[in-house]
Residue, then its C-alpha position, 0 to 999 in steps of 0.5 A: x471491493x471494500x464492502x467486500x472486504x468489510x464483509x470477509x474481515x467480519x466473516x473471518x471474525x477479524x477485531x479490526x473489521x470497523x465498518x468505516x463512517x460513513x460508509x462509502x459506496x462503491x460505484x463509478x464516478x459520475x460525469x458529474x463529479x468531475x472536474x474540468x481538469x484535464x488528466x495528463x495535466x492532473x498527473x503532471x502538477x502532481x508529480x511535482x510533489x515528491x514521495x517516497x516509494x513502498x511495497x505493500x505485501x501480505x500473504x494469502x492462502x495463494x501465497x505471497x501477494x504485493x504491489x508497488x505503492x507511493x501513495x502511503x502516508x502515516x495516519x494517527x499516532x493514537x491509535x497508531x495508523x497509517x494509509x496507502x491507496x490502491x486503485x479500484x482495478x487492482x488485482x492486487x487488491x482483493x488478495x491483500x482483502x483476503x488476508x486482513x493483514x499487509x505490510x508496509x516495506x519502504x524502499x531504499x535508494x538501491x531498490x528501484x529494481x525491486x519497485x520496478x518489480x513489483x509494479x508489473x502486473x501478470x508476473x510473479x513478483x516474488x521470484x527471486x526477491x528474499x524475504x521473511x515473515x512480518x512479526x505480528x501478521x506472516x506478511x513479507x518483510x522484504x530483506x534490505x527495506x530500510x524500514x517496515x510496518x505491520x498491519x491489520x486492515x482497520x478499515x477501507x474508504x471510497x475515494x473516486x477510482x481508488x481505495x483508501x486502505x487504513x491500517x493499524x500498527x501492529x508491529x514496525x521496525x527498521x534494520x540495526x543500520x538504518x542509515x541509508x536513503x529512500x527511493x523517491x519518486x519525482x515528476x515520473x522518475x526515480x530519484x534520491x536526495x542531492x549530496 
């Protein structure tokens, strides 16, 4: 998927289409580059790192697309970039490819339903849910995140049964009250931070 993605941001003349170095290929795991280590046991110390939760939409000629996201992170300041990982069975995945462009909407302590939402594959994520159009790429922007990032695909690594997805800043922003707090994600449930 990310050479085809590489190949679609070329074909579409996109300034942001940087063949990533060095470039990685697309293949399954192999038996032999997997650790002893059991998955359940992976997921379960992994959880034990708190992250915040996202929604990372974009728009493409079959409309708006997202998919719920905890693995994003800012990147580089100069050049400004940020990251998110997206598994290699999405079906998410190739529509944001298709469009170059996301945006990055961190969630707030009251949108769990929303995450929820969104985390479902097969449904129409976008029905009922309010947004507006990124400024700098048309991506939705959804109404109440207390913050958003707008991007251009920069460029798409390998990373075992996921994709590094690097995106560069074009435009970002919070709402005039932007003093509520963020969703977090711990040990598999939904949180807040303590009083």
């Amino acid at each position: 998927m990310a050479a085809t993605a590489v190949r679609y941001l070329r074909s579409a003349g996109s300034p942001t289409a940087v063949e990533p170095h060095p470039r990685p290929l697309l293949r399954a795991v192999g038996d032999d580059e997997r650790l002893p280590v059991d998955p359940a046991e992976f997921r379960r110390v992994l959880g034990h790192f708190a992250s915040g939760v996202t929604v990372v939409t974009a728009l493409d000629p079959g409309g708006p697309t997202g998919f719920a996201c905890q693995s994003f992170a800012s990147l580089s300041l100069d050049p400004p970039l940020v990251a998110f990982m997206v598994a290699r069975t999405s079906t998410t995945w190739p529509r944001l490819a298709r469009a170059g462009v996301f945006c990055v909407n961190v969630l707030g302590a009251d949108q769990r339903d929303l995450c929820l939402g969104f985390a479902k594959s097969g449904a129409d994520k976008f029905a009922g849910v309010s947004y507006d159009a990124a400024p700098a790429t048309g991506s939705p922007r959804l109404t109440g995140a207390p913050a958003w990032i707008d991007c251009t695909i920069a460029q798409v690594h390998t990373g075992g049964d996921h994709l590094i997805v690097v995106g560069r800043v074009e435009a970002l922003g919070t709402p005039a009250e932007d003093d509520g707090e963020p969703l977090l994600f711990h040990r598999g449930r939904f949180g807040r931070f303590g009083g």
